[in-house]
C-alpha positions in Angstrom: 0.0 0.0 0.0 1.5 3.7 -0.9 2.4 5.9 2.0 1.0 9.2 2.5 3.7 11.9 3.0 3.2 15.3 3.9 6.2 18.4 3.4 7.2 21.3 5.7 8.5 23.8 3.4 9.2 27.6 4.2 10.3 28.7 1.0 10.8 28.4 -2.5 10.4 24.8 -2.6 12.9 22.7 -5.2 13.7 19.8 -2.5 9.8 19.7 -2.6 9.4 19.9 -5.9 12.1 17.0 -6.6 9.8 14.9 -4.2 6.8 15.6 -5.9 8.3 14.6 -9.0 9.7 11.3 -8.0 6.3 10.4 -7.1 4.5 11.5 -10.2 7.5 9.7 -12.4 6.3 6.0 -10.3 9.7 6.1 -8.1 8.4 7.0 -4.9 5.4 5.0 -3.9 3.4 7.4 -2.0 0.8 9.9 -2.2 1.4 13.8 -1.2 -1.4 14.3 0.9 -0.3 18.1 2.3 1.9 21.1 2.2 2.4 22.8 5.5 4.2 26.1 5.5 4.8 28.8 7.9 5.1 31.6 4.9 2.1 32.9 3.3 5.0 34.1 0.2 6.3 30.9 -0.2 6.6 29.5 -3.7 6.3 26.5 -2.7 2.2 27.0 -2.5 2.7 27.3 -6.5 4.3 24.1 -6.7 1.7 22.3 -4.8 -1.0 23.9 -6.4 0.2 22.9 -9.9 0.3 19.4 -8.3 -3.0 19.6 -6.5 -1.8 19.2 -3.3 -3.8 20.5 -0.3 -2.1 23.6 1.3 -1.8 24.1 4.9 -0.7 28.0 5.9 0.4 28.6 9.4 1.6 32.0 9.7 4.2 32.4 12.3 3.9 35.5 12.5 0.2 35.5 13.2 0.6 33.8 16.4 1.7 35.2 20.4 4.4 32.9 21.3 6.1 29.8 19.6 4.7 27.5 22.0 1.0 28.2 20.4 2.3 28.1 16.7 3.7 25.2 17.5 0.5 23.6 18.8 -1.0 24.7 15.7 1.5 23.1 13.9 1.0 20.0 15.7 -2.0 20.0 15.0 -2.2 20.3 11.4 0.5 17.8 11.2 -1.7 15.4 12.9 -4.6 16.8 10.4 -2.4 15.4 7.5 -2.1 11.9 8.9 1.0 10.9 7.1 3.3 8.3 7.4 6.5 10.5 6.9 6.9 14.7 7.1 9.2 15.6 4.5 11.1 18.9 6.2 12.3 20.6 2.4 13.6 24.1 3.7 11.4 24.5 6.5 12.9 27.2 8.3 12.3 26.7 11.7 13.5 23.7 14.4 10.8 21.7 15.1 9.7 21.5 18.8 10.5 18.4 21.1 7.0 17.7 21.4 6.5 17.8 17.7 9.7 15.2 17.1 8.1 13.4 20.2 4.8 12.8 18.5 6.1 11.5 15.2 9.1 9.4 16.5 11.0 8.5 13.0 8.6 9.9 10.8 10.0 13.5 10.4 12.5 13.4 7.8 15.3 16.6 7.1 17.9 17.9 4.5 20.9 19.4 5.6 23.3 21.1 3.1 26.6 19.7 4.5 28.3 16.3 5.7 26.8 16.3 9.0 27.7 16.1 12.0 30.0 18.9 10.9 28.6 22.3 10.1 25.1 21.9 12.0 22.3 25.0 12.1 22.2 27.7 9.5 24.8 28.7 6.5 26.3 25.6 6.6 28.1 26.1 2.9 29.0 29.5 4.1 30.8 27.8 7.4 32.3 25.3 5.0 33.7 27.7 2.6 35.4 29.7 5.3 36.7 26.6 7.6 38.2 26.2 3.9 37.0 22.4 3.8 37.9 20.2 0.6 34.7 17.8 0.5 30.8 19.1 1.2 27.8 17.7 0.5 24.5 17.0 1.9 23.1 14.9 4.5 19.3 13.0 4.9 18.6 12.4 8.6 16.0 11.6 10.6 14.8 14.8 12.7 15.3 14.1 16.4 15.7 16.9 19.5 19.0 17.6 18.7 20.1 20.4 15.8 20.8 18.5 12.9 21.7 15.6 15.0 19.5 12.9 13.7 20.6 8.9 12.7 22.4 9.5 8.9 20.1 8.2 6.3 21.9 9.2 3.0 25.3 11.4 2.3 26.8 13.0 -0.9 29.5 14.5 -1.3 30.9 17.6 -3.3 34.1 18.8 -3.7 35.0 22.5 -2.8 37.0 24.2 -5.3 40.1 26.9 -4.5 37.8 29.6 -6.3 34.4 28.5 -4.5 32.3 30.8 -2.5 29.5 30.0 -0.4 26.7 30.6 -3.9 28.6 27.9 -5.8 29.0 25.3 -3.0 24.9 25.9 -2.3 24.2 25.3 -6.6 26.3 22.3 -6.8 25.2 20.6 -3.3 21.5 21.8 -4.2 21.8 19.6 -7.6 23.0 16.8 -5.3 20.3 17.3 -3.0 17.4 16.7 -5.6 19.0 13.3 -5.7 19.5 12.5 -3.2 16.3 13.6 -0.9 13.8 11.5 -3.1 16.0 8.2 -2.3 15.7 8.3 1.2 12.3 9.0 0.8 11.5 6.0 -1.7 13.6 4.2 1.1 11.2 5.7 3.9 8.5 4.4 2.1 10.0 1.1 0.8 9.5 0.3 4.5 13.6 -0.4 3.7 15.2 2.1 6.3 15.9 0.7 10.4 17.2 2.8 12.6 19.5 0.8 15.0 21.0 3.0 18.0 22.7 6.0 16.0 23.1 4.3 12.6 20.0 3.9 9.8 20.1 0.4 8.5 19.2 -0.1 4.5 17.8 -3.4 3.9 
């Protein structure tokens, strides 16, 4: 039976879209049953509306404190009733409670070799730690910052003339790659996670 996943997205949306394509093309077997964003701009609404997937907004903004945004959240999240939530440039880290109610169902995209180079502008820290290799790391979300159990890695290398723009473009291509396999993994039912290590069978 397909799975039903639901994305988190903040912005413009190509991790998204690189999902949503997989699963149109037959490689993922699921169904995209919700977008959930905290941005009323974001262009990922576009995406999913071309795709005919239902759009959840949750305005950050509109709301007193985090801790009731993130109920809403919740909420909606629980509204979707999906197997996996696809984080794809969600901007904001995802409350313990949250990560508590969907134990190894919330899935993330990080644009370096984690664990190095955790929380925000990773290429950019990259770039000026003056690393050789980059890349991009699938985890599973967990209430740590980008300290989830390693589903996939890729790797890039970082050229003498990079800055942090052409590290982002050529993890970003590796990223489209690489997001969709872990999620045809995820949905495979082909991913165990085993103490800190994810298991492919």
């Amino acid at each position: 039976m397909k799975k039903r996943i639901a994305v988190l997205a903040s912005g413009r949306g190509s991790n998204f879209q690189a999902v949503i394509d997989a699963i149109q093309e037959g490689k993922i077997p699921a169904t995209c049953a919700a977008l959930i964003t905290d941005n009323p701009k974001a262009y990922a609404i576009e995406r999913a509306k071309q795709a005919k997937i239902p759009v959840t907004v949750i305005e950050f903004a509109s709301f007193p404190s985090r801790e009731v945004y993130e109920r809403a959240l919740l909420f909606a999240m629980q509204q979707a009733n999906a197997d996996l939530f696809v984080l794809a440039g969600y901007m904001r880290i995802v409350g313990a409670d949250i990560v508590r109610s969907f134990p190894a169902k919330i899935m993330n995209i990080h644009p370096a070799l984690l664990p190095a180079f955790p929380g925000l502008h990773a290429q950019r820290q990259a770039v000026d730690h003056g690393v050789k290799v980059s890349g991009c790391t699938v985890h599973f979300v967990d209430e740590s910052l980008d300290g989830g159990p390693i589903i996939l890695q890729r790797c890039v290398r970082v050229l003498e003339n990079d800055d942090e723009d052409s590290v982002a473009e050529r993890i970003l291509h590796h990223e489209h790659e690489c997001y969709p396999e872990a999620v045809k993994l995820f949905c495979e039912e082909r991913l165990e996670i085993v103490g800190r290590r994810v298991r492919i069978r």
